[in-house]
C-alpha positions in Angstrom: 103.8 110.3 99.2 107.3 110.4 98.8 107.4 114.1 97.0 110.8 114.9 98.6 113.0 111.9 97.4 111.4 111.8 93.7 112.2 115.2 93.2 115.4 114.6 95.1 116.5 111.5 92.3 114.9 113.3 89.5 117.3 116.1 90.1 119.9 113.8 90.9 119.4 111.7 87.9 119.2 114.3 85.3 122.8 113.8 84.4 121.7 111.1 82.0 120.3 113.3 79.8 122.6 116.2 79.5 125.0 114.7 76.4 127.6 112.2 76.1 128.1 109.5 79.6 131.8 108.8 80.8 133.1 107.4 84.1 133.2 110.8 85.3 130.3 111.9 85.3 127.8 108.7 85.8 130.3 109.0 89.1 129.8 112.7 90.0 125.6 112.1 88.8 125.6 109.1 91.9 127.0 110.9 94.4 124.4 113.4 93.6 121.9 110.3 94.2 123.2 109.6 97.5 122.9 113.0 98.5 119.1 112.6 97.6 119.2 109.4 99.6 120.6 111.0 102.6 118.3 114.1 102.6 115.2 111.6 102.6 116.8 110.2 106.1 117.8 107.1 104.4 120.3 105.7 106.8 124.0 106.6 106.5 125.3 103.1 105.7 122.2 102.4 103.6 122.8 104.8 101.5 126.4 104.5 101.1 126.2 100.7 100.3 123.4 101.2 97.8 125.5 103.7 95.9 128.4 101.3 95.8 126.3 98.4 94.2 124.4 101.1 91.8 127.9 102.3 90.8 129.6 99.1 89.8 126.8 97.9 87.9 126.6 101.3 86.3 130.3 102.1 85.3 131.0 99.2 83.7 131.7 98.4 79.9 128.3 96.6 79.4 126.6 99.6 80.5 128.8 102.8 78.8 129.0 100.8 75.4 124.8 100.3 75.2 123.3 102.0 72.6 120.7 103.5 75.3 123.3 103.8 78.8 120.9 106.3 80.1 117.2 103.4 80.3 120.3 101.0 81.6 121.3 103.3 84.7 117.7 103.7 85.2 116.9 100.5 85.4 119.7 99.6 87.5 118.5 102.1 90.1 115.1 100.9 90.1 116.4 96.9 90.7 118.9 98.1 93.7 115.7 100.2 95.0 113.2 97.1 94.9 116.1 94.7 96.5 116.7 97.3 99.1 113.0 97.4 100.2 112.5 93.3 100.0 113.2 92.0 96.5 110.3 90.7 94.4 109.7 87.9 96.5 108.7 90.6 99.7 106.8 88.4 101.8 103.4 90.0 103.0 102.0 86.7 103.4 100.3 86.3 107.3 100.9 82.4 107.2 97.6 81.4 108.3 97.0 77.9 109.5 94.4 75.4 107.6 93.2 74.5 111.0 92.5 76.2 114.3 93.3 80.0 115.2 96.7 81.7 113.7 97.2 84.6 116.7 98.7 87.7 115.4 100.7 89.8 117.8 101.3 93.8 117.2 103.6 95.8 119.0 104.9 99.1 119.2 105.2 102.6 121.0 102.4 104.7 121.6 101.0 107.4 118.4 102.3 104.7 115.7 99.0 103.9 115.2 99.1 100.1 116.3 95.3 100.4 118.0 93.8 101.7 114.3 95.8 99.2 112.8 94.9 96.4 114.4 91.0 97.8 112.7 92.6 98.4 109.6 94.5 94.9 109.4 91.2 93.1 110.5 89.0 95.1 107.9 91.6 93.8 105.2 90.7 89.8 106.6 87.2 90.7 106.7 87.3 91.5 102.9 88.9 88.2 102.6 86.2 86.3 104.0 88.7 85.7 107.2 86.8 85.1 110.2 88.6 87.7 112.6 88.6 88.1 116.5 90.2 91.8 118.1 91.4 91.3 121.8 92.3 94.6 123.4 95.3 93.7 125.7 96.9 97.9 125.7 96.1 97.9 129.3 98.3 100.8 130.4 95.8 103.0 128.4 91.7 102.5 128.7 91.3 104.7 125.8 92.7 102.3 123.8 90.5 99.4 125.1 87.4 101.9 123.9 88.8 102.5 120.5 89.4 99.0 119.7 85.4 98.0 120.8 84.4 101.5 118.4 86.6 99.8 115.7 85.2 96.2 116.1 81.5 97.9 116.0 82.1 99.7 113.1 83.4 96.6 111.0 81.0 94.2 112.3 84.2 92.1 113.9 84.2 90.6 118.0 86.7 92.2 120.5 87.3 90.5 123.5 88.4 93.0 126.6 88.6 92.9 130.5 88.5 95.5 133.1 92.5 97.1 133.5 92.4 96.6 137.1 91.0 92.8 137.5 93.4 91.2 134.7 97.0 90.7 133.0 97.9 91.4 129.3 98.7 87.6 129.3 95.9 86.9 130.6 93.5 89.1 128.2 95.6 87.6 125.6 95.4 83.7 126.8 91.7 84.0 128.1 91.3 85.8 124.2 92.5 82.9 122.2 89.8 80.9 124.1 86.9 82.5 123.2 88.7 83.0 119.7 88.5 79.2 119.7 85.0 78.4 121.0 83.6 81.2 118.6 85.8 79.3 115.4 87.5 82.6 114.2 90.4 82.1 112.5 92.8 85.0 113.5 93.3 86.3 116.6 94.8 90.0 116.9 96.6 91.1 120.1 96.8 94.7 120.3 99.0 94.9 122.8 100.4 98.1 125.3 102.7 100.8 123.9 104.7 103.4 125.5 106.0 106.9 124.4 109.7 105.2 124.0 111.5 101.5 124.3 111.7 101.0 128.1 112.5 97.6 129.7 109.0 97.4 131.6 107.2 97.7 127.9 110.0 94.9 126.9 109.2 92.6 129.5 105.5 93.1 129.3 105.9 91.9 125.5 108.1 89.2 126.4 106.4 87.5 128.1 103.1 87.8 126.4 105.2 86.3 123.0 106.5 83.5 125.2 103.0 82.3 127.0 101.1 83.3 124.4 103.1 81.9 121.7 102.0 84.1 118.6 102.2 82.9 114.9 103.1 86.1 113.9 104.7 89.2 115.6 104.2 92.3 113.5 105.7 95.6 114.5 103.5 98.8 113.6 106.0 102.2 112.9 104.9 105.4 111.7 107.0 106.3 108.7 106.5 110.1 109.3 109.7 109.3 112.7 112.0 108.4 109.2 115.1 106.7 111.1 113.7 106.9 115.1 110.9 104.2 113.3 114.3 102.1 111.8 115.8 102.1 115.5 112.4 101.7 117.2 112.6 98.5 114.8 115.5 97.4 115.1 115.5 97.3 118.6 112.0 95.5 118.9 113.4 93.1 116.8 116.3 92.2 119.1 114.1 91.7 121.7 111.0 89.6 119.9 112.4 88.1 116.5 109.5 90.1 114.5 107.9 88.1 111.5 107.4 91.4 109.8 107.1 95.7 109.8 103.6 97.7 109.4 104.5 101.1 108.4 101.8 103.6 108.7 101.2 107.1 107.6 103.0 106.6 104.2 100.7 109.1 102.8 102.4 111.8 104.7 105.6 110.8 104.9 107.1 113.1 101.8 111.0 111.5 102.7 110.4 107.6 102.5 114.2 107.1 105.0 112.0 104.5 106.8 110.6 102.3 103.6 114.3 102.6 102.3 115.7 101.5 105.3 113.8 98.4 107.7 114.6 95.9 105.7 118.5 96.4 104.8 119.0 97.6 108.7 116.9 94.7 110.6 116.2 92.1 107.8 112.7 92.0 108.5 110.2 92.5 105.6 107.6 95.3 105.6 104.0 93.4 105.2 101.8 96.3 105.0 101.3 100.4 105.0 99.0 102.5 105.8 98.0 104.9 103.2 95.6 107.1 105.1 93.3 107.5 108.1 90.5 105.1 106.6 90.2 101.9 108.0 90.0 100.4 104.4 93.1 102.3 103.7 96.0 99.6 104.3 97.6 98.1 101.4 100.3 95.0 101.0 103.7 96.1 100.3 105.8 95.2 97.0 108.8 97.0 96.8 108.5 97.1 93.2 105.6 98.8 93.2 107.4 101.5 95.5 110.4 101.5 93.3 108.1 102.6 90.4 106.4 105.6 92.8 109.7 106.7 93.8 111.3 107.1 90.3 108.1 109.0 89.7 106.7 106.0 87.4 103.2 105.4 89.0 101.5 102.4 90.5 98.9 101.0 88.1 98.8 97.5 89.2 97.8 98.5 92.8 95.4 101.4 91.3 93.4 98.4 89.3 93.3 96.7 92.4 92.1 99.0 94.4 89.0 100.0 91.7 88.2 96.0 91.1 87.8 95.8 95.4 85.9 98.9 95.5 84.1 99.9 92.3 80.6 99.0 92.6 81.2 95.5 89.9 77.4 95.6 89.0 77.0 99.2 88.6 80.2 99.2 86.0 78.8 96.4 84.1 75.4 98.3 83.6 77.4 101.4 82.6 79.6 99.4 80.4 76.4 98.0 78.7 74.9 101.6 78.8 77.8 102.9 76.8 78.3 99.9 74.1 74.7 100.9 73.6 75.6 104.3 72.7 73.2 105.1 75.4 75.7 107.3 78.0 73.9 110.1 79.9 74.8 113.0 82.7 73.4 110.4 85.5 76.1 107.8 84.3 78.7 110.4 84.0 78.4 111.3 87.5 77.7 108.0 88.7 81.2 107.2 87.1 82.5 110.3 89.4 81.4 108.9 92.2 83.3 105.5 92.0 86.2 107.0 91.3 86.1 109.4 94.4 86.2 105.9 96.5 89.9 104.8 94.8 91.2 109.3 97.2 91.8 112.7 96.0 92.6 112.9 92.1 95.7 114.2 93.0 96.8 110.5 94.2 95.1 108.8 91.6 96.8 110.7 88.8 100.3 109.8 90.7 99.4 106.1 90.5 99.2 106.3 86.2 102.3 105.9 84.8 102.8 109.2 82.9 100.4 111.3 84.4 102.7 111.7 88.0 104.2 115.2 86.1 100.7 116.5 84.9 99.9 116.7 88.7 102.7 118.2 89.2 101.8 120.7 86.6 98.4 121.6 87.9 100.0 123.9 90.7 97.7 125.6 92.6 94.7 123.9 90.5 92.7 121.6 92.7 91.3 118.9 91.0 88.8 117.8 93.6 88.0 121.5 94.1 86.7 120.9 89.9 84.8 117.2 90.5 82.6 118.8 93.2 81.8 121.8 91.3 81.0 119.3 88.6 79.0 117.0 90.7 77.0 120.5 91.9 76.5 121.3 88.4 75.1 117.9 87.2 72.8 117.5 90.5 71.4 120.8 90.0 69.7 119.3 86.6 66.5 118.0 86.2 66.1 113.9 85.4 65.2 114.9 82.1 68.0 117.4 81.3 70.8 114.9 82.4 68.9 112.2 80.0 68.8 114.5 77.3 71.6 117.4 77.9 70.9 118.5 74.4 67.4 120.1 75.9 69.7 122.6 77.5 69.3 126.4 75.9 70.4 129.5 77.6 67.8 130.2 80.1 68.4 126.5 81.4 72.1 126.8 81.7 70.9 129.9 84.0 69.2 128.2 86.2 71.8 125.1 86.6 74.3 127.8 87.1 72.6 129.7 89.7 71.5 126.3 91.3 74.5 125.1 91.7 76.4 128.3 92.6 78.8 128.1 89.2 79.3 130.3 86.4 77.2 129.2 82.9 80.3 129.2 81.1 81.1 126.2 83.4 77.6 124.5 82.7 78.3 125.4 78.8 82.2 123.8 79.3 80.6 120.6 81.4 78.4 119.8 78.2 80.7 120.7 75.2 83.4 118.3 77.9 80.7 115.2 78.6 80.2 115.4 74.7 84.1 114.9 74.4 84.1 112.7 76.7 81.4 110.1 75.5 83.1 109.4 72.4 86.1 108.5 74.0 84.5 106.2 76.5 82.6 104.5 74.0 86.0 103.8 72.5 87.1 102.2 75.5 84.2 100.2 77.0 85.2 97.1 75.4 88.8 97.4 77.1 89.7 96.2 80.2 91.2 98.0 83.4 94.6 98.0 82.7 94.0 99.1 78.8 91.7 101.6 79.9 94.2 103.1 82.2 96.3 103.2 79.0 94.4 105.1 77.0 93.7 107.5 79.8 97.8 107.9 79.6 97.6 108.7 75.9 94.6 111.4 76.8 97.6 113.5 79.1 99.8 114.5 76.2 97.9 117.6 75.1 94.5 116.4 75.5 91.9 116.9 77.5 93.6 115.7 80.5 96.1 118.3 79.9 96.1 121.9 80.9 98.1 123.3 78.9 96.9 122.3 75.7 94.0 124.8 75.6 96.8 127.5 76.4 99.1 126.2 73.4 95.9 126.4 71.0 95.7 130.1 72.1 99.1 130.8 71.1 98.5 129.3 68.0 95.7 131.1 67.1 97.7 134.4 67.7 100.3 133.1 65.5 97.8 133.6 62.4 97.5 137.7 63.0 96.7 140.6 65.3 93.7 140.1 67.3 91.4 142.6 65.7 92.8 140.6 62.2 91.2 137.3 63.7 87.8 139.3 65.4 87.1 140.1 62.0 87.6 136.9 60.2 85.2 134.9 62.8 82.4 138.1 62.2 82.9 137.2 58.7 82.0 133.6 59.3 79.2 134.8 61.2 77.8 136.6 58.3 78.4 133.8 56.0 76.3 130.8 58.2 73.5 133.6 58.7 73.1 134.2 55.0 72.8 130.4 54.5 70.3 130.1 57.2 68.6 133.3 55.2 68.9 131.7 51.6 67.1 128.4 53.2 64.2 130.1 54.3 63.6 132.2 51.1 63.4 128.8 49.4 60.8 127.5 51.6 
């Protein structure tokens, strides 16, 4: 997410750390930013009025004559990035009503994704303990009236539909809030028709569904990926509706972030929520300060933590948590463990999300760390009960077997156990911690540890430091020879 405009301000930005700051060259280093801002199709006047702000906050006295002018520019550009995406007061809030049914009304072309959102944005309410109610009103396309009844199934949530050619989308949507009513749900989601581009039929259509209908909330879905098409799309929606607020989907692929930059400055309406993947559980409340902090390449850890409190298994971590205080952590725990975490996505994304660990996935290259957990996951399931209990049990011939079983090398069985040993002390350390510490200490784990790596390579080099290779052979055959004689001197005296 966003790969293209970090790396664009990183570049930009690096003029803060090349010597001595002057008017010149904090004004040359901007300019640079804006560049960045314009290549991630942030829109033209956007861009240019977010420079101007950064810049006059940036050139002043109070800024050149701090002892540390480089954190302040920083921080300026991360304030002017969170105010240009909603502020800190963003509202994501619905506006649900004590009593009877708030109706929610999405809008928006067709292959934004508004039919799976409407899923998505109902799953979320669901979690909430919202009573929720679907009505598929996208009569222009019966496919979507199918996908919407799949979607309810799937999440356990009603969807009222009638046949295309015997009914209205007002109708649907009116006849809808009546059985959302009798049935005492307390939202009511119109997913209504989209077309393949603003036309006035889909504008009249829309119009006239918000003005019988009379929705609490219009909500307009965009797919980030269309950068400034999904701005104008939005705009222009919003001239003709008064939307309550922007769902932007597909903010996992979108590499540019123009769209996230730009709603809110260009129409004044507030993004709610994104979607962060094809999952239905993958749709997340926007706060642009969290944004800010992924686009300066700072992580996310706030909505990490929340994210593993709503899916991690809460029993299941308080058993491991007493397992390890005990002392007691085994193979089966350790992969249990794995598990969870492959609920919160890839490891790529996760490491993104801690503050500090964004570069070390950048590092990796090539490496895939997913590609690793399976292979681990193999390695471990190819045990016995017993072995994972007691890994200790495992000789040669065992490691073998595991290895064959699990279609890995014994080198990686023998690096799995010498790792899980490793790691067990340092999760014992931590159990007592809470999320946000333990994500914390996981940080301080990056810098040349186990998380890291590099570090392994760096010990290499500093073994060769000591002497020629054959120099070092010999002095670990020499240590050989020494813990063999003690083993020999031990038996004579028994």
């Amino acid at each position: 997410m966003f790969e293209g405009i970090t790396q664009g301000l990183r570049g930009a930005l690096s003029f803060i750390d090349r010597g001595r700051l002057t008017e010149a060259n904090i004004r040359e280093g901007l300019r640079q930013v804006r560049q960045a801002l314009l290549e991630a199709d942030v829109h033209y006047d956007v861009a240019t009025a977010f420079i101007e702000r950064v810049t006059e906050e940036a050139v002043g006295e109070r800024v050149l004559k701090s002892l540390r002018p480089s954190e302040q520019i920083v921080s300026i550009v991360y304030q002017e990035l969170t105010l240009l995406m909603g502020g800190p007061q963003n509202d994501t809030s619905l506006h649900l009503k004590r009593d009877g049914v708030t109706v929610l009304m999405m809008c928006g072309l067709q292959g934004s994704g508004k039919t799976t959102t409407c899923g998505k944005l109902a799953n979320l309410l669901k979690d909430r303990n919202i009573s929720t109610m679907l009505v598929a009103a996208d009569l222009q396309r019966p496919a979507a009236i199918e996908q919407l009844k799949v979607l309810g199934q799937q999440l356990g949530v009603p969807v009222y539909s009638e046949p295309p050619a015997e009914s209205t989308p007002v109708r649907v949507c009116r006849n809808g809030l009546k059985e959302a009513e009798k049935a005492g749900a307390r939202v009511l989601i119109l997913d209504t028709a989209g077309r393949l581009h603003i036309d006035d039929a889909l504008m009249r259509e829309l119009t006239e569904i918000d003005n019988k209908c009379q929705p609490d909330q219009v909500l307009l879905v965009c797919d980030a990926m269309t950068g400034q098409d999904a701005v104008n799309s939005a705009k222009a929606f919003n001239e003709a509706l008064e939307l309550d607020g922007v769902i932007l989907t597909k903010l996992d692929g979108d590499t540019r972030g123009g769209a996230a930059l730009s709603v809110k400055a260009v129409t004044g309406v507030p993004i709610k929520f994104v979607g962060v993947g094809e999952q239905i559980d993958k749709l997340q409340e926007f706060h642009p300060e969290r944004m800010a902090d992924r686009i300066l390449g700072m992580g996310d850890i706030r909505t990490l933590v929340e994210d593993a409190q709503r899916k991690f298994d809460e029993d299941e971590m308080l058993r491991a948590q007493e397992q390890l205080e005990k002392g007691k952590w085994t193979l089966d725990d350790f992969l249990k463990q794995f598990k969870q975490i492959k609920k919160l996505g890839s490891m790529g994304e996760i490491m993104k999300m801690i503050p500090g660990l964004g570069g070390l996935a950048e590092r990796l290259g090539d490496m895939n760390p997913d590609q690793d957990l399976r292979q681990i996951e193999g390695i471990i399931q190819s045990m016995t009960p017993d072995e994972r209990r007691n890994p200790g049990k495992i000789d040669r011939s065992r490691r073998h077997r595991i290895a064959s079983g699990s279609g890995s090398d014994p080198a990686d069985v023998n690096k799995l156990l010498k790792d899980f040993d490793a790691m067990s002390g340092m999760m014992q350390k931590i159990a007592g911690m809470g999320m946000m510490e333990r994500m914390r200490a996981i940080k301080g784990m990056a810098d040349g540890g186990m998380l890291d790596p590099g570090a392994q390579l760096r010990k290499e080099k500093q073994r060769s430091k000591r002497g020629p290779l054959d120099t070092i052979k010999a002095r670990e055959d020499k240590r050989k020879k020494r813990k063999e004689a003690r083993k020999q001197r031990k038996r004579n005296r028994k």
